[in-house]
C-alpha positions as CSV (number, residue, x, y, z in Angstrom):
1,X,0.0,0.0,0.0
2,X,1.4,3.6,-0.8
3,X,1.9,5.8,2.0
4,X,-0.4,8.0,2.2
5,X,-2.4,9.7,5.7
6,X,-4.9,7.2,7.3
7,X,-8.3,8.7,8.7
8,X,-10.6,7.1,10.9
9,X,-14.1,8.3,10.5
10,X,-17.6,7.4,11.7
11,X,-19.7,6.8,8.8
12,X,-23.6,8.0,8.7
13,X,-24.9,4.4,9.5
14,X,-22.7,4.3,13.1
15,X,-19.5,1.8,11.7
16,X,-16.4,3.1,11.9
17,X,-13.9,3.2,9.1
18,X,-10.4,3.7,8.5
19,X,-9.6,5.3,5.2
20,X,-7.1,6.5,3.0
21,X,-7.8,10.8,3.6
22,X,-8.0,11.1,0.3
23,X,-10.1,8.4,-0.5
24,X,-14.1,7.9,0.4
25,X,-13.6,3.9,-0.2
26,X,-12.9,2.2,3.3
27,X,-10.1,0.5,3.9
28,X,-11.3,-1.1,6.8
29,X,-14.7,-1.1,8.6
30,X,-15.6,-2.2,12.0
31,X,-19.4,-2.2,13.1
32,X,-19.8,-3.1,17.0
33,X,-23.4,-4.3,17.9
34,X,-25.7,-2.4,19.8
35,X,-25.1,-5.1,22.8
36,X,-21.2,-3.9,22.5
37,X,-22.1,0.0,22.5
38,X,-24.2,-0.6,25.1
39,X,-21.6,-2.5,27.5
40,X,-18.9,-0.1,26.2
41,X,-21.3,2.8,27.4
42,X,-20.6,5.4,24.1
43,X,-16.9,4.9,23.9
44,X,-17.2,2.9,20.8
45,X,-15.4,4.6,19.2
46,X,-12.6,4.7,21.5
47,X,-11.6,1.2,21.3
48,X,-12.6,1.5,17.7
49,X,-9.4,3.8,17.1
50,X,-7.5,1.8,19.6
51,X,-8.0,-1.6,17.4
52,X,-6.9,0.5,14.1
53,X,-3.9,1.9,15.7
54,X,-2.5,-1.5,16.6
55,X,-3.6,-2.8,13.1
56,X,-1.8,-0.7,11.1
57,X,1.3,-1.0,13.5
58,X,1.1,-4.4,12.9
59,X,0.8,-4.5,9.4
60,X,3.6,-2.4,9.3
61,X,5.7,-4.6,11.6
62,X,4.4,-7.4,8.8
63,X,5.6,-5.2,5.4
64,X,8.7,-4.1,7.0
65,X,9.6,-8.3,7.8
66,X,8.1,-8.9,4.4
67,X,5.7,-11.3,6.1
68,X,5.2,-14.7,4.3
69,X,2.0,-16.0,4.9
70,X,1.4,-19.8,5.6
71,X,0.0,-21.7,3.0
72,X,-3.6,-23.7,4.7
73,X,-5.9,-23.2,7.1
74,X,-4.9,-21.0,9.9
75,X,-6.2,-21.1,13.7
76,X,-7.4,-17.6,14.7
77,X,-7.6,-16.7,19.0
């Protein structure tokens, strides 16, 4: 991916998205439930930025060690 800035916005419909600033087309969309919003009490969006941040930190740490991916199935925790 070029570098370019990186915005995180809430859309109209409540997600938020991480984009490209000069983009409209997400790069990324999270959408908490309203069971989530309601046990995170309206700081949704606060952990939203939070899991973006250490996203793109990681997927830097992953370009920078030009990250190989396994070939199969993977086991996700």
């Amino acid at each position: 991916m070029p570098t370019s800035f990186l915005e995180i916005v809430e859309l109209p419909d409540g997600r938020i998205a991480l984009r490209r600033a000069e983009d409209e087309e997400s790069l990324v969309v999270l959408d908490f439930s309203a069971d989530a919003k309601a046990f995170l009490q309206g700081q949704h969006v606060e952990v939203a930025k939070a899991m973006l941040n250490v996203g793109v930190q990681m997927a830097g740490r992953l370009a920078e060690n030009n990250f190989q991916q396994e070939e199969g199935p993977r086991v996700l925790h």
